[in-house]
N, C-alpha and C positions, 0 to 999 in steps of 0.2 A: 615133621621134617619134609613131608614130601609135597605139604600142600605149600613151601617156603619156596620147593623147585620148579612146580610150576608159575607160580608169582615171578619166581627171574625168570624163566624160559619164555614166558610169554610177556614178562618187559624187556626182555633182550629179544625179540623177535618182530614187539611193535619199533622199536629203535632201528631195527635195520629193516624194517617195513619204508617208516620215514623219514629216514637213511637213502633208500632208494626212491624214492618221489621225490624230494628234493634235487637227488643226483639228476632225474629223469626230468624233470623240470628244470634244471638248469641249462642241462643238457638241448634241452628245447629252445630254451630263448636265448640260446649261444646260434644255436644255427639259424633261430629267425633273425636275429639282428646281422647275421651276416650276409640274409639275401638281401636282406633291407641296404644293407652296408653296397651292395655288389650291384643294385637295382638304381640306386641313387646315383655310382662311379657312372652306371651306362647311361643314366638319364642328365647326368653332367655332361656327359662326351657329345649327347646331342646335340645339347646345348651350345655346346662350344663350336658345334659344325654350321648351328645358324648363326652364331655370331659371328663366324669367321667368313660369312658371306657376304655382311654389311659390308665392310667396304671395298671389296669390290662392285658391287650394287652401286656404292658412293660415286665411285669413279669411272662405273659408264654414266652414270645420270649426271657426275658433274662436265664431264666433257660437252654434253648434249645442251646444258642449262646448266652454266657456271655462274647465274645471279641469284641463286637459291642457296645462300649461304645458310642463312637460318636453319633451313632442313637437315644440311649437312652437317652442322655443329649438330642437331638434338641428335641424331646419330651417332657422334662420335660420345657427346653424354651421357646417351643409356650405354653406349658399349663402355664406359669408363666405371656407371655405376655398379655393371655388371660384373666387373672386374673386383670390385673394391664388396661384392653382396657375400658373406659367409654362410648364413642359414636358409633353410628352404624358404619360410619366409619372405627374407630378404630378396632373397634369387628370384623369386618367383615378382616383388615389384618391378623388379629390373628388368625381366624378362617383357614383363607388361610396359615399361616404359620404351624398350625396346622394337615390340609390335606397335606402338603409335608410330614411333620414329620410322620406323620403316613404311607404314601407311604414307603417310607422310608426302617421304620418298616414293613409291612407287604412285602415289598422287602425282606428282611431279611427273615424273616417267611417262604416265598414261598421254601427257599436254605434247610429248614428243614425238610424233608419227616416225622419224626415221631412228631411234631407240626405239620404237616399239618393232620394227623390221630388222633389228642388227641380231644377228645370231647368239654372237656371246651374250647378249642382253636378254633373250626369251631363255636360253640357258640356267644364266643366274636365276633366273623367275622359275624355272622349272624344279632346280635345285632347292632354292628356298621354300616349294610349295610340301618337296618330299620330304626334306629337313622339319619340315610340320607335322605332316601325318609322325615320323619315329618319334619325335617331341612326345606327341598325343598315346602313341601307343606306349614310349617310355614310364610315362607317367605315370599313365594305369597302372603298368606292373608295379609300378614303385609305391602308388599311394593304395592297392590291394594287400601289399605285403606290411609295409605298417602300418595299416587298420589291423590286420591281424596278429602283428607283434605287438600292437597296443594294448590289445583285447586281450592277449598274454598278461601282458605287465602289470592291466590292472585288476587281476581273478583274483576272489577273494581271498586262494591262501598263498597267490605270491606275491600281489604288491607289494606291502612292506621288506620283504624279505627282498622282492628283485629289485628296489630300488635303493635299500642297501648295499649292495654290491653290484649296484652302477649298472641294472639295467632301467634306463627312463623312458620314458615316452620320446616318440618320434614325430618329428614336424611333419605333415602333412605336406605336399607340391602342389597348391590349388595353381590352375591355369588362369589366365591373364583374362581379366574381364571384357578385354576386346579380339576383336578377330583379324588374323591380317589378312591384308588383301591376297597376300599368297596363296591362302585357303580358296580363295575366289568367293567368300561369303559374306554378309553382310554380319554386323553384328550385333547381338541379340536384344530383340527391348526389353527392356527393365520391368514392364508392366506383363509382358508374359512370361520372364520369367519365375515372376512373382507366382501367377495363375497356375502354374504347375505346381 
């Protein structure tokens, strides 16, 4: 009889063994996905502080050089694409289509000596360049914290299980393969990016 009650005691004791690594595991990737969750709202808020710059950017530069229609449409297109982008992904082409358009534009700008002397105009530019740098640091935290909720998700004794109950993998925020002029830098060749 007695060897019957360590048989249960010690299968009732592996069950609430992992009973609690499951709890503790879930527990875990509840709280990563919500800096993921918290990291991505901030790294959208950025977002939306540079696109909410575009047009006023439009509207000094259209005042100054009102025959540059074309520039001004791709402007308002990546800001509509951007509108209309749901996933990281997504956001993240938009975002790029968005840094051409604004090159673009401050292309234009640069041809205008007396925009480049108007105050509100070095402002916006001054705006847009800090609106980059938080973009840049945004991101890091965002795309830090879902490598590492990823890296959760897919351990070999919880994938299956965490993506049963609806925890998946997270889109990554890659940055825009061009640089805006905001940064003040040129952008990168292809051939040395390769070489790194």
């Amino acid at each position: 009889m007695k060897p019957l009650i360590y048989i249960v005691v010690i299968v009732v004791a592996l069950a609430l063994l992992g009973g609690l690594l499951f709890f503790s595991q879930y527990i875990g990737l509840v709280s990563m996905n919500e800096v993921a969750k918290q990291d991505w709202a901030d790294l959208d808020v950025q977002l939306r502080s540079r696109a909410d710059l575009a047009p006023d950017l439009v509207s000094a530069v259209k005042n100054r050089a009102p025959d540059e229609e074309e520039v001004f449409n791709g402007v308002a297109d990546a800001l509509g694409r951007l509108a209309a982008a749901a996933t990281p992904s997504a956001r993240a082409e938009s975002e790029e289509a968005l840094t051409i358009a604004l090159d673009r534009l401050l292309a234009v700008a640069e041809n205008c000596p007396e925009l480049n002397a108007d105050e509100d105009f070095i402002r916006l530019q001054i705006e847009l360049a800090d609106a980059e740098k938080r973009i840049d640091a945004s991101r890091g935290r965002y795309n830090d914290n879902v490598e590492i909720y990823n890296m959760c998700t897919d351990g070999f004794l919880v994938s299956n299980v965490a993506r049963r109950i609806g925890f998946l993998p997270r889109e990554r925020f890659e940055p825009p393969k061009v640089s805006a002029k905001a940064h003040g830098e040129a952008a990168p060749d292809e051939s040395e990016t390769e070489k790194n």
